[in-house]
C-alpha positions, -999 to +999 in steps of 0.1 A: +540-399+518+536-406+558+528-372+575+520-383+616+522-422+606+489-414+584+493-423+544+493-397+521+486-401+487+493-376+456+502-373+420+485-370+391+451-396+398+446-372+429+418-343+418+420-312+433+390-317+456+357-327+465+329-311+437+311-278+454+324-293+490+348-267+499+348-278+541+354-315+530+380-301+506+399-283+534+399-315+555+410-341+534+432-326+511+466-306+513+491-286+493+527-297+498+551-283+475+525-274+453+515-306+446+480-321+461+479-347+489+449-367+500+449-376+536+436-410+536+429-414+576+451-451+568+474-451+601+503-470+585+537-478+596+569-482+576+589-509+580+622-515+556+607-510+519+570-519+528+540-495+542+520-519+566+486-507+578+476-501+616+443-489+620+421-459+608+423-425+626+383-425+625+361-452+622+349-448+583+354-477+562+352-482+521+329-510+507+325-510+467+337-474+468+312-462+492+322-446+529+302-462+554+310-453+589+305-483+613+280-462+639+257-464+619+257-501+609+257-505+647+227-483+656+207-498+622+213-533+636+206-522+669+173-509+661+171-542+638+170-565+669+157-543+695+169-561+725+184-537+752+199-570+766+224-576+739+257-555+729+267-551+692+297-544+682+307-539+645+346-544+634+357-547+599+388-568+590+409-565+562+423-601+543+435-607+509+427-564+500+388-574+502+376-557+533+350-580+552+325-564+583+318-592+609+288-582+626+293-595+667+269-597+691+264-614+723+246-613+757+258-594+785+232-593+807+227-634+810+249-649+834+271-677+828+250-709+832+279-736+827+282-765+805+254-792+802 
């Protein structure tokens, strides 16, 4: 189900909740028609038959079934390198349903010396 472009899922796999997490419960999981939804925070779009992913509505990604949010691979690998003079950036692409993190950096503070 698509609810403001964001995928929905339900039926009978979905539980009813997170375990003794009432808050997280009330955030990422809805009654409609009496029947349990899980808001996935998938922006998708549809397009004839298929459901085609966009983007994320927050910038939490799944590895191995564990929720990693990208700040904080960012700020670890920033504290990793400790060099004020380079920008990190962290971005996660998905091919073939694996999802991969490219880690990016590069120098921003360096001017452009040419080709030699």
């Amino acid at each position: 189900m698509l609810v403001k472009d964001e995928l929905l899922i339900g039926g009978k796999g979905v539980s009813a909740g997170y375990f003794n997490n009432a808050e997280q419960t009330d955030q990422k999981f809805e009654k409609i028609d009496g029947e349990v939804f899980y808001h996935t925070g998938d922006i998708v779009e549809k397009q004839d038959s298929l459901l085609v992913y966009r983007d994320r509505k927050d910038s939490q990604v799944q590895i191995h079934g564990i929720r990693v949010e990208l700040g904080d691979i960012r700020a670890n690998i920033s504290n990793i390198i400790d060099d004020p003079t380079r920008d990190i950036e962290v971005v996660f692409l998905l091919i073939s349903h694996k999802l991969l993190l490219k880690v990016l950096y590069h120098l921003i503070y360096q001017p452009f010396r040419g080709f030699r």
